[in-house]
N, C-alpha and C positions, 0 to 999 in steps of 0.2 A: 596608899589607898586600899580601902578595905576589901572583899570581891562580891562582884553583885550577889545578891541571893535573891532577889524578885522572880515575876513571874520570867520563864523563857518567853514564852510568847509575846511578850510586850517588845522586847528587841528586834525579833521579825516583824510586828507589825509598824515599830518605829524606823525600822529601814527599807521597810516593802522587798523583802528579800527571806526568804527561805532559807535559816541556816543551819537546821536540821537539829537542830540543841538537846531535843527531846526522842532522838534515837529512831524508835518504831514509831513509837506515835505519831512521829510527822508524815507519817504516811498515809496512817487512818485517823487521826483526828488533830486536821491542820488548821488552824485559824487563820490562816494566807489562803488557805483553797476555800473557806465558808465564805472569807468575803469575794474573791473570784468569782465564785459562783452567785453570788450575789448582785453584784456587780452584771454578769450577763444576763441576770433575769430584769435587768432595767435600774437595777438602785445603783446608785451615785454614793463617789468617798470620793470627798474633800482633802486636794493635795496644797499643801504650801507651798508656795516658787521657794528654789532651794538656789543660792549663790554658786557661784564656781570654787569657792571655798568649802562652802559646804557638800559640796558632791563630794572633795578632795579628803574630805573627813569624814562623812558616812561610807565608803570604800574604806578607809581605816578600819573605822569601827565596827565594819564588817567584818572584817580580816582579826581583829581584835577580840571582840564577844564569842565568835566562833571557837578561837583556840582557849577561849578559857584564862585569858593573862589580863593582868592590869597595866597601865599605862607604861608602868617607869621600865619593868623585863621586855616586854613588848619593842618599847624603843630601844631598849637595850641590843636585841636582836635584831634588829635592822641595822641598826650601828653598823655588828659584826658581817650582814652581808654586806654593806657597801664599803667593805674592806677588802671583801676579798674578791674573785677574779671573777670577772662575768659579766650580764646584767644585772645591777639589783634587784629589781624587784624580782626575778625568777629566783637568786639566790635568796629572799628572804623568806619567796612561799614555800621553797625546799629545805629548810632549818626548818617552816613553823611541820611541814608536812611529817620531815623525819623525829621529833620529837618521839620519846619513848609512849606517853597517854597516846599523842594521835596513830602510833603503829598499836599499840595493843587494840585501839578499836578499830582501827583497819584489819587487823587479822579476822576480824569475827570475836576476838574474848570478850568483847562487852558493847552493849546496844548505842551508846550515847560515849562522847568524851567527857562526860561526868563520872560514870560508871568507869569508865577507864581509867579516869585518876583516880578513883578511890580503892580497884586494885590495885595501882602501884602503891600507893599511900600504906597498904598494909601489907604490904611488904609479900606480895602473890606472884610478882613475878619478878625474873632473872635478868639479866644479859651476860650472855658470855659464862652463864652457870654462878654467877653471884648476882646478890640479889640488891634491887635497885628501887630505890622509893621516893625518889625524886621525878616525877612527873614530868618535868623541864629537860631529863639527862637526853641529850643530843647524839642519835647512833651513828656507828660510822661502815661504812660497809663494810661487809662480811658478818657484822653484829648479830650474833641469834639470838632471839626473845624467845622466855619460855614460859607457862602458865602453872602455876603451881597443881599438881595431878590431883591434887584434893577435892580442885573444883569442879573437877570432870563432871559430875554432875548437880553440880550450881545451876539453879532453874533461869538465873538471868543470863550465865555463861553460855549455856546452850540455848538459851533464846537467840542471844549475839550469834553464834556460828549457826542454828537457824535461819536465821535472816542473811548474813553473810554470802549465805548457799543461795540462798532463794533469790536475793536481787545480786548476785554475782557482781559484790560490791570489794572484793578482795582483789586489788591491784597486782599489776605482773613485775611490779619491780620486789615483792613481796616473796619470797618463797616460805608456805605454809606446808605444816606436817600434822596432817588430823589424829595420826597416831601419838606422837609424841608432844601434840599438843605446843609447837613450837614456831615459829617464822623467823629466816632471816631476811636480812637486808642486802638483796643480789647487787642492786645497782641504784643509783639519784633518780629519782624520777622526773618524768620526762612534764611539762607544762599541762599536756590534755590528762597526766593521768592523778593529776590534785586536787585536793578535795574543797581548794579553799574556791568559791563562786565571784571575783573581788578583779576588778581592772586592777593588776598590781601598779603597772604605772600611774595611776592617780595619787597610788601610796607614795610611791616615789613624791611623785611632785607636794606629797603634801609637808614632807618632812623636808624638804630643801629651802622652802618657803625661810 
């Protein structure tokens, strides 16, 4: 399947959830908060009764649209966490969280996990001092990410660590170096410190079905 390219905001408003697609913007101009606020000055939005199925699948798709994957890798990685030791669902929000896109836009180097893949895609950043453009590549602790120093003054890169600073959005399983432009990966993180917004057990129950 091909990968969407539509509007972002039609996802958030087709799931009534805030998935942040659009980096800084979703902060100053959200189309979840016009209609909130819409909403509390007395206008009405028409919701559909949604099955137990379908709640099981929009928590998917939430978890899904957010990382940016299409169906077939997506279940693919789930596969891999309920294989290995733990709960699933916590093991499968900590693959999609460790993903190399979702650290590079954790660190600050770029506003959205769009922008984040398409640093890696062109080949901007490292791990481990070799360079990596696979989007999907899976870190493992101790892994350093590093940003190519060219960008150092890339007007979107320093917007990212901009904002980064300002909503103190760079997690502590993260170690970041403003000098060298660098982050590793200390430790797994921990449930409250993921970015994914998504009841994983519902994921679970959806794929067992």
């Amino acid at each position: 399947m091909s990968r969407y390219t539509g509007p972002s905001c039609k996802k958030c408003r087709k799931l009534d959830c805030k998935l942040f697609l659009k980096g800084t913007k979703c902060y100053t101009n959200c189309v979840m908060d016009k209609l909130a606020a819409a909403t509390k000055r007395g206008g009405k939005v028409r919701k559909a009764k949604v099955s137990e199925y379908g709640i099981r699948l929009q928590e998917k798709q939430k978890a899904k649209w957010q990382s940016g994957m299409s169906e077939i890798p997506f279940h693919n990685l789930f596969g891999a966490a309920a294989k290995a030791e733990g709960q699933t669902g916590e093991n499968f929000l900590r693959k999609l969280e460790t993903r190399l896109d979702n650290v590079v836009r954790r660190l600050g180097f770029a506003v959205s996990l769009k922008a984040a893949r398409q640093l890696v895609l062109h080949g901007y950043v490292t791990v481990n001092g070799k360079a990596v453009n696979v989007p999907s590549y899976q870190l493992r602790l101790g892994d350093k990410v590093a940003l190519d120093k060219s960008l150092a003054e890339n007007v979107m890169v320093k917007q990212g660590l901009t904002e980064a600073e300002k909503r103190n959005q760079r997690p502590s399983f993260l170690e970041y170096d403003s000098e060298k432009m660098t982050g590793k990966l200390l430790r797994w993180p921990d449930r409250a410190e993921m970015s994914y917004p998504v009841n994983e057990q519902l994921i679970v129950e959806y794929y067992s079905k």
